[in-house]
Each structure stands twice: as structure tokens, then as C-alpha cells.
C-alpha positions in Angstrom: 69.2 106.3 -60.0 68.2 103.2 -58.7 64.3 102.6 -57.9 62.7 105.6 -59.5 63.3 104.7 -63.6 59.7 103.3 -63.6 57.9 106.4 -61.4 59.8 108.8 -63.5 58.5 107.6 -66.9 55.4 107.3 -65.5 55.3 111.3 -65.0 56.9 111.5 -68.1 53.9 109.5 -70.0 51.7 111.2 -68.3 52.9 114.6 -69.0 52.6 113.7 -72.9 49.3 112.3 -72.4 48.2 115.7 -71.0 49.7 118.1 -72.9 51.2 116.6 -76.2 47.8 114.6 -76.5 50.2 111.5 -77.4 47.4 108.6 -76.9 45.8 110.5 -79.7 48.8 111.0 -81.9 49.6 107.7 -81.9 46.5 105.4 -81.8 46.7 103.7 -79.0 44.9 104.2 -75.3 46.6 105.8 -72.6 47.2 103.0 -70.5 49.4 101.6 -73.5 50.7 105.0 -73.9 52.2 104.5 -70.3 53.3 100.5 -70.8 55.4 101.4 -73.6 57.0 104.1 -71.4 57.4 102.5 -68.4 58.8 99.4 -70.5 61.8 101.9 -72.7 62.2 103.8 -69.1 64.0 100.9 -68.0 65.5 99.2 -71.2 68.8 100.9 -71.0 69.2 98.7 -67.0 68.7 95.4 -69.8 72.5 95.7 -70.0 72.6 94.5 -65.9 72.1 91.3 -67.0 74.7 91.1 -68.9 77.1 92.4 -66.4 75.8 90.1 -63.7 75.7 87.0 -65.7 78.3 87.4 -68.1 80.9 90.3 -67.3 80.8 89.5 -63.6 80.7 93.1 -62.5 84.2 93.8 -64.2 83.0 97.0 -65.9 80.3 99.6 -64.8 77.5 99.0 -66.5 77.4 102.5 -68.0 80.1 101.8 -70.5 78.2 99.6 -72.2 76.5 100.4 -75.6 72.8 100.6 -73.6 74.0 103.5 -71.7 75.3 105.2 -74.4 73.2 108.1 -75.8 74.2 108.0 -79.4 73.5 104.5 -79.7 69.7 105.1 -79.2 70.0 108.1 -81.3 71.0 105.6 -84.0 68.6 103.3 -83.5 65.4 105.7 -83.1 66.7 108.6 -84.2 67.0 107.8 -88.0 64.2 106.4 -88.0 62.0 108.6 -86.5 63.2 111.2 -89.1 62.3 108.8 -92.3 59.0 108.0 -90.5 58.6 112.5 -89.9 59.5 112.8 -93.8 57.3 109.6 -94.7 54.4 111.9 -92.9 53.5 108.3 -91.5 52.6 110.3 -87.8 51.3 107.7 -85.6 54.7 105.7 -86.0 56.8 109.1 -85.6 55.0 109.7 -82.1 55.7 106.5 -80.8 59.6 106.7 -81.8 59.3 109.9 -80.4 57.8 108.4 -76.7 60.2 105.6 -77.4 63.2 108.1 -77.5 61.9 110.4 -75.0 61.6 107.5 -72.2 64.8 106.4 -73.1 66.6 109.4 -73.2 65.1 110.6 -69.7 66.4 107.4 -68.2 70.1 108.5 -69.1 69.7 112.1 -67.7 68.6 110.2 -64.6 71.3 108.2 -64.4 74.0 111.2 -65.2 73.8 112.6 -61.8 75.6 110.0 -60.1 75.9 107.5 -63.1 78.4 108.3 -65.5 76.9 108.9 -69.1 79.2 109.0 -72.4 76.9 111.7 -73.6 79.5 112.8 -76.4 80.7 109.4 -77.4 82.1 108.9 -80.1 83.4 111.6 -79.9 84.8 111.6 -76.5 84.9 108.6 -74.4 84.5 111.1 -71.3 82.2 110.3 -68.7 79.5 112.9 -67.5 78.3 112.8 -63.9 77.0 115.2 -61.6 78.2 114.3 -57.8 80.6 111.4 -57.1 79.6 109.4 -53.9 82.4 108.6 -52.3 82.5 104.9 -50.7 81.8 105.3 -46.7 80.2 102.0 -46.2 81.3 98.7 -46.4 78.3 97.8 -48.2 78.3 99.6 -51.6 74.9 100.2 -52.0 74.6 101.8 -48.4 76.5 104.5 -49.8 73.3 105.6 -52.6 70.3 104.9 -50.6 72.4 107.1 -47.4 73.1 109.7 -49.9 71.1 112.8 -49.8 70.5 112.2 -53.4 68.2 109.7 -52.8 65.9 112.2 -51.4 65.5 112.6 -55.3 64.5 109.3 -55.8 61.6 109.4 -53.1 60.7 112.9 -54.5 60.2 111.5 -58.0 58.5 108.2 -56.2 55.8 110.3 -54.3 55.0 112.6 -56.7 54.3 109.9 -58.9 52.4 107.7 -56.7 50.4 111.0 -55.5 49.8 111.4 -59.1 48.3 107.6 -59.9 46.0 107.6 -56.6 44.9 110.9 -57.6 43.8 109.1 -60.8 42.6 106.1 -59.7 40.6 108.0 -57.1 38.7 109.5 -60.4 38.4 106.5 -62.3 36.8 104.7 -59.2 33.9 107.5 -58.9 
């Protein structure tokens, strides 16, 4: 996935805004509600700095820890369990948004991307479709891909979905 991270967790927050009631769960307004998940929608990509400035592309940047599911589960996942025991709620529904944004950004990315879902376990990659490389130009060969259809899918819906609210909020 490569321009649809941000869309996509904006449907997601918006989803748990509607239905979960998360803006209420948590404490905070809605449009905070969808800053924090458009913000951990894209946290796991953090790593591409890394392997532009650092690793020089030697390694897909799905092997690295940001990409790797039980790293976040480790890092929210306990957590989110002492704060669900601790019955301190508002803080268990953020780590749950937190985890959920995160967590969708992976699935995303499985379909073409290469996700060590069962690490440590196995170090065995997950992916859905392989593109094969028919352009010179690698990234020719995603956005020529009929999986990028995906992408815009996810893109319109989601900008249907904000005008559709804006339109309201400006009445």
C-alpha cells in the first residue's frame, strides 16, 4: 500500500466514532479521535527513514521491527490489558484506537507487502499477490498494478465520506 494509509484510518476512525462511540470513551473530540489515527496509521512507514537514510535500501523495509506485528502487540498490547484490569477506561480505548490503526496499517500492507505476522515464531513472510517487476522503473510496477484500483477505492470512499461531512458541518 502506498498512498492510502492515511484515507484508510480515516474510515477506520470514523467507523469507531460512529459505532464504538470512541470520542466518548476516551475523552477527547472527534477530530482528535481521527489525529491520533491518522498519525498511528502511518507510524509503522517511520522505519522508511531509516532505510533511506541509514540502510540505503539494502533490506525491505518490512523486516524491520516497525513492520512486525508482535512488536506492537508488545508495546500496546500489555499495556492495554493492565490499563482493562486497572478499569482506567479512557486510557484502555485510546491503546485500543492506537492498536487498531496500527494493526490495520499491516493488513494493508500484507497484500503485496510482506508481513512477519507469526514472528517470532516464524520468520516467514505473509503476502497476498507478488508483483512481478515489468518496468524499469520499480514503482511503475504498483501504481500499473490492478491492485492499485484498491488504493483509489479506499481513497474515494474516504474523501466521499469527509465532503459528505464537511458538507454538514458547513450548513
Amino acid at each position: 500500500m502506498f498512498i492510502a494509509h492515511i484515507p484508510a484510518s480515516y474510515l477506520c476512525a470514523s467507523i469507531l466514532i460512529e459505532k464504538w462511540q470512541i470520542h466518548k470513551k476516551t475523552g477527547l473530540s472527534k477530530i482528535t479521535v481521527i489525529s491520533v489515527a491518522l498519525m498511528m496509521g502511518i507510524l509503522p512507514d517511520i522505519d522508511l527513514l531509516y532505510f533511506y537514510l541509514f540502510d540505503h535500501r539494502q533490506h525491505h523495509h518490512h523486516t524491520y521491527w516497525t513492520h512486525i506485528p508482535f512488536f506492537w502487540g508488545l508495546l500496546f498490547g500489555i499495556p492495554t490489558l493492565i490499563l482493562f484490569i486497572i478499569n482506567q477506561q479512557k486510557l484502555f480505548w485510546l491503546t485500543v484506537l492506537i492498536e487498531i490503526t496500527i494493526i490495520l496499517h499491516l493488513i494493508l500492507d500484507t497484500h503485496l507487502g510482506r508481513i512477519q505476522w507469526f514472528y517470532p515464531f516464524s520468520k516467514h513472510a505473509v503476502y497476498l499477490l507478488d508483483i512481478s517487476a515489468v518496468h524499469k522503473n520499480w514503482i511503475l510496477n504498483f501504481f500499473l498494478h490492478w491492485t492499485f484500483l484498491l488504493e483509489l477505492l479506499i481513497i474515494f470512499i474516504a474523501t466521499n465520506k469527509l465532503f459528505r461531512r464537511w458538507s454538514k458541518f458547513c450548513k
